[in-house]
N, C-alpha and C positions, 0 to 999 in steps of 0.2 A: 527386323528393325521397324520401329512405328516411323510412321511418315507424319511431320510437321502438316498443324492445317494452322493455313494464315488467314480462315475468315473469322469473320466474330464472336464465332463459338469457340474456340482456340485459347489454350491457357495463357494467360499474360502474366510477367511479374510485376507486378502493379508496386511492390512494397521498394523494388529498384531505385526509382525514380525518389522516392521519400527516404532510404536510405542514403542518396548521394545528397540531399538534402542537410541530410543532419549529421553529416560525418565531419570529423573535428570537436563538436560539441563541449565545451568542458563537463566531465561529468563530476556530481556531486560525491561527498567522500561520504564514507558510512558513519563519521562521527554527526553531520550537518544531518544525514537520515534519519539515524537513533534520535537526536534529539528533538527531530520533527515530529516523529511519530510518538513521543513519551509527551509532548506537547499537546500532541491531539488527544490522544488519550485520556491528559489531565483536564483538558476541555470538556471531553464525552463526560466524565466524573465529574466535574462540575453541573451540569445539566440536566445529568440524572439525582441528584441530592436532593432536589427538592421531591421527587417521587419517593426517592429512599423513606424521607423523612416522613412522609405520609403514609405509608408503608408501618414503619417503623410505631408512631403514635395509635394507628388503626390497632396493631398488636398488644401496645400496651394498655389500651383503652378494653381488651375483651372484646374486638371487633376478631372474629377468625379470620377475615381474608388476610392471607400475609403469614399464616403461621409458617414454621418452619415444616416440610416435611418430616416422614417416621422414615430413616432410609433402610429399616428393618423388614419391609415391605414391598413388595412389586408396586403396587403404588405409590409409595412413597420414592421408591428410585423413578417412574415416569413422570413425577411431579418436579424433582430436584434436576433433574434431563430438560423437561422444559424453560424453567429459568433459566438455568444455562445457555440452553438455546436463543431463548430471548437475548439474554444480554448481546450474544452475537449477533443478533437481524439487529437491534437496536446501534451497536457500535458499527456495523457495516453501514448501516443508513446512512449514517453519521457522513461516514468516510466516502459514500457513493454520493453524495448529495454537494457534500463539500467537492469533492474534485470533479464529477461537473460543471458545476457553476463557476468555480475558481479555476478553469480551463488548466487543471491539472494542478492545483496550488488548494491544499487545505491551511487552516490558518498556523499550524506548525509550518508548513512547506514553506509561508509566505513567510512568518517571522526568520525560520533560517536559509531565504532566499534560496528556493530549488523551487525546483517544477517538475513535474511530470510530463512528458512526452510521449506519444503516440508514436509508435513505428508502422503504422499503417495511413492514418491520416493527421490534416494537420488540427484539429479541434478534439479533444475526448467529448467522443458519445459514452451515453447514456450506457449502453453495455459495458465499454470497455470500462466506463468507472464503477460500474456494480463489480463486474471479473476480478478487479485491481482490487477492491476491498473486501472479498470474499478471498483472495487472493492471500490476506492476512494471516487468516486459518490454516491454510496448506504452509505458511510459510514457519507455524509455531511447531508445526509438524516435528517429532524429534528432537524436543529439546531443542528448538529455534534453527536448528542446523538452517533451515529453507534462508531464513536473514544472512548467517554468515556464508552462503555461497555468492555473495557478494565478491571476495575474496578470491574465488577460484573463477570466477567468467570473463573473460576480458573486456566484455563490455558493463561490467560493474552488475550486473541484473538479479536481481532475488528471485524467487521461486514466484512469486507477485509480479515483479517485470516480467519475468517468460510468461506466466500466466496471460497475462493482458497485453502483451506484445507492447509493453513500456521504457524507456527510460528513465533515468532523474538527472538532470542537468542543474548547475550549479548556474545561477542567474546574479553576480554581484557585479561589482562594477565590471565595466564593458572591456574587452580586450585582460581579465583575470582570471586566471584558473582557481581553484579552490586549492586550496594549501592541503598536501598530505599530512595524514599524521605521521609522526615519528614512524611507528611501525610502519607506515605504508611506503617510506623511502626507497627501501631496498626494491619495489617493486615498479618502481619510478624509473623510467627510465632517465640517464645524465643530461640530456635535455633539459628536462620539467626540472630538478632537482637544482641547477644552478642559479 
């Protein structure tokens, strides 16, 4: 049997203390999440349009930058690989920039009043919100399955919260839970439900 050391070097549960913290929380339903993040999304889409369209004129003008790939080629698939990949560093930016600054709140989060919370501390760093928006990709994983494990964790967490060791809490008026949807009743316990 290992013998407990109780000087400094010694494991702590640090995450304890912040855990008792934030228990009770209301957490936010997956309806207020989907629409958060389809929100941010159509943001991202907005902001990149104006590069589309520059893009888009460069091509029609006989300028080559911007053609399409041949994807009939090993080139042409590390070409179409790239963009793709772009578009991800570019929509994670997005999403890591905004939820550090907005202390867990991108401007979806804020329009449908939730937040992001840290299970380790009480501010999101800089890591945790890069983790959380990379966190996106694992979670498209399989046909989006990583989102609807939403459903199955009892602390409400996508494949994105375990990732980043996050919550979403539901921030509306003070002393309100967030209203289940219909389907979510039955999982309600008769408390919340009356």
């Amino acid at each position: 049997m290992l013998k407990k050391w109780t000087g400094k070097r010694g494991f702590r549960a640090h995450e304890t203390h912040r855990m008792d913290e934030l228990n009770g929380l209301p957490l936010a339903s997956f309806r207020r999440r989907a629409l958060a993040i389809t929100i941010d999304f159509i943001l991202v889409a907005i902001i990149k349009s104006p590069f589309a369209l520059i893009q888009w004129i460069r091509h029609r003008h006989g300028t080559h930058w911007g053609d399409q790939p041949n994807l009939d080629t090993f080139a042409g698939l590390i070409h179409a690989g790239l963009e793709k990949f772009e578009d991800l560093v570019e929509s994670a930016f997005y999403f890591a920039i905004a939820m550090k600054l907005g202390n867990g709140q991108t401007v979806g989060k804020w329009i449908m009043k939730i937040r992001v919370i840290s299970l380790t501390q009480d501010r999101m760093g800089w890591w945790q919100s890069i983790e959380r928006a990379l966190g996106y990709g694992a979670s498209l994983l399989e046909g989006g399955f990583g989102f609807f494990q939403y459903y199955i964790n009892r602390n409400r967490q996508t494949v994105h919260d375990r990732i980043a060791e996050t919550i979403v809490v539901y921030e509306g008026k003070k002393g309100l839970i967030d209203p289940p949807l219909p389907s979510d009743a039955a999982e309600v316990g008769p408390e919340v439900q009356a």
